[in-house]
C-alpha positions, -999 to +999 in steps of 0.1 A: -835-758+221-823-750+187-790-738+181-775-712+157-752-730+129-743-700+111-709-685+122-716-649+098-745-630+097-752-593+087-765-564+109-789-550+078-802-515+082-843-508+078-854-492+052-875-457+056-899-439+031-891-403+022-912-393+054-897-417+073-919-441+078-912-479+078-911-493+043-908-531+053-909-545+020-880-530+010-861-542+040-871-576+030-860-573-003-827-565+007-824-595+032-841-615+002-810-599-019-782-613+010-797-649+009-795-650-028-758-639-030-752-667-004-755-652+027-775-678+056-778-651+084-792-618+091-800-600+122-828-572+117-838-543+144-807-547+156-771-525+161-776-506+129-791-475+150-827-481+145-833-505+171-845-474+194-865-453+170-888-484+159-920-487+181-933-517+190-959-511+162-934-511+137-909-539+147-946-564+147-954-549+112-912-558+099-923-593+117-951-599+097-934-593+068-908-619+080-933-642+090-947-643+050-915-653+035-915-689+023-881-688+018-868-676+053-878-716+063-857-740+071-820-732+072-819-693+070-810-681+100-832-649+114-820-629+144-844-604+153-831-575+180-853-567+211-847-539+231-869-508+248-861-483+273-892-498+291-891-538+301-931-537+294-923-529+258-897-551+253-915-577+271-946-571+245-925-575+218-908-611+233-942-627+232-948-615+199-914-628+191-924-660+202-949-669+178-929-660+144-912-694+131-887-673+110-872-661+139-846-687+150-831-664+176-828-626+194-807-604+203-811-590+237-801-554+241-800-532+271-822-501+283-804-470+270-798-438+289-814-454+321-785-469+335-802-498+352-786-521+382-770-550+375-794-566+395-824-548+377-806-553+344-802-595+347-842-593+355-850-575+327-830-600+304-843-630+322-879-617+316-877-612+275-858-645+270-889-670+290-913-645+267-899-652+238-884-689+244-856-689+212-821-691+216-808-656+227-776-638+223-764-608+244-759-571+233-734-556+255-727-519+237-717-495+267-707-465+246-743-466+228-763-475+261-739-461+291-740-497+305-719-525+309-733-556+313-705-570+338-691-606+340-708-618+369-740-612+349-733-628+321-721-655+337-757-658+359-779-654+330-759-675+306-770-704+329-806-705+310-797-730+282-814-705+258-786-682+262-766-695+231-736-662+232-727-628+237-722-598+213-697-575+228-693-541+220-674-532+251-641-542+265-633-572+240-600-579+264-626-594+289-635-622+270-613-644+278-619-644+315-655-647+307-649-682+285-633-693+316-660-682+339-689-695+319-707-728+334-702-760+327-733-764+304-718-738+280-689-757+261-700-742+232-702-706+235-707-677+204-691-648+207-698-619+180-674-596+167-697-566+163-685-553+129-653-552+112-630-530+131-597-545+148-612-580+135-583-601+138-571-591+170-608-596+185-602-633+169-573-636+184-591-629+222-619-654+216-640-639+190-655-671+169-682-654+151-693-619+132-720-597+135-712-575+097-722-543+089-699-540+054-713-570+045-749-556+031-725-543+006-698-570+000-713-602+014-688-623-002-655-606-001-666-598+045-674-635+049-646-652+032-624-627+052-635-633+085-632-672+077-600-668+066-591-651+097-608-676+119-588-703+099-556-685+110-551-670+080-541-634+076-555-617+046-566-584+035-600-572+022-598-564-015-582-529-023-618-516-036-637-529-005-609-515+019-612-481+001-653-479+002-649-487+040-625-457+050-648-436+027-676-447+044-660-445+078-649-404+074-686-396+073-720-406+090-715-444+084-754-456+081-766-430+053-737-438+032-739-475+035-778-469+027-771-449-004-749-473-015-769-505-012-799-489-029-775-481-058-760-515-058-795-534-054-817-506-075-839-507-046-847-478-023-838-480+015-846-443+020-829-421+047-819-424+076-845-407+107-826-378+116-806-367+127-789-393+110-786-377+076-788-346+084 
């Protein structure tokens, strides 16, 4: 089974028409935009917020598009979020998964608002990874979903070789017990960072890879500070990326990072479906 080289990649939003429709192409044209500026990874349908409102209707049209792209062969790294409130759904959407070739890997979220088992939840997860047969990583994001994968679980279904890491949006003081509780098959283990808050200190529990969301707008300046970090070395974000970031953060994050990459890129990623935006 493949594995995932690339230590960085970038959450990148979908695009919408004015209506709120998908506009594919202009989500590709943005990931097309990341890969010329240097960027090797991107994860789409992912923790951006849209990884909900996206039928399975849309998600196969955005992998079509994918699909197309001569230039997402070889060593650009897709990562392509699956998650439904319904395990039929998501299931669909695995074996669809399975057939795209610029797909190296998914992301496995959970069911929101549904609060699932633990028991129910590792058979969910189990199912979509056989379907879709490429290296997986796990979306634990309590707050958003209002459940928490626990250690146990992880440590069941991280047995399947295909399970390649974990991005954790919950309690990041747990991975260390869970690097110590992994089996013996998983000496290598990713563990995303999901975004840029309290980076270091998330580096400093086990963190060895990103997940970016500031990085649709400053590729560069986000990767070469979360290597530097992971090198040990502690530096700070340029004075003009620090300040977009807070401005970004008072607000509704997702709108303004949209506004601003269409400016930067003179492309149009539309709104947001409300009531984002709003």
């Amino acid at each position: 089974m493949p594995s995932l080289n690339e230590t960085f990649h970038i959450a990148v939003p979908t695009a919408f028409n004015s209506d709120e429709s998908l506009n594919a192409m202009a989500t590709i044209q943005h990931v097309i935009n990341l890969q010329k500026k240097g960027i090797h990874s991107v994860l789409i349908s992912g923790s951006t917020g849209e990884q909900h409102s996206l039928s399975n209707h849309e998600k196969k049209k955005l992998l079509l598009e994918i699909a197309n792209v001569d230039g997402f062969k070889n060593n650009f790294e897709i990562i392509f979020g699956i998650s439904n409130i319904r395990q039929k759904k998501a299931e669909n959407l695995a074996q669809f998964v399975h057939k795209i070739d610029n797909v190296k890997a998914i992301l496995v979220g959970f069911s929101p608002y549904v609060i699932p088992t633990q028991a129910e939840a590792i058979q969910y997860f189990k199912s979509i990874v056989a379907l879709a047969d490429k290296p997986t990583i796990i979306y634990n994001n309590p707050r958003r979903t209002g459940f928490d994968l626990s250690i146990d679980s992880i440590t069941e279904i991280s047995q399947d070789p295909r399970v390649v890491g974990i991005k954790e949006a919950g309690n990041p003081k747990r991975i260390k017990e869970l690097l110590q509780r992994l089996p013996p098959n998983k000496s290598e283990f990713y563990v995303y960072a999901g975004g840029e808050k309290n980076l270091a200190e998330n580096i400093s529990l086990g963190f060895n890879r990103m997940s970016s969301i500031w990085g649709n707008l400053y590729p560069s300046e986000i990767k070469n500070w979360f290597n530097a970090l992971s090198a040990g070395k502690f530096v700070s974000l340029p004075e003009t990326v620090e300040n977009t970031m807070l401005l970004g953060n008072k607000g509704s994050l997702l709108p303004f990072l949209k506004q601003e990459i269409s400016k930067k890129e003179n492309i149009s990623l539309g709104p947001c479906r409300k009531p984002l935006g709003n």
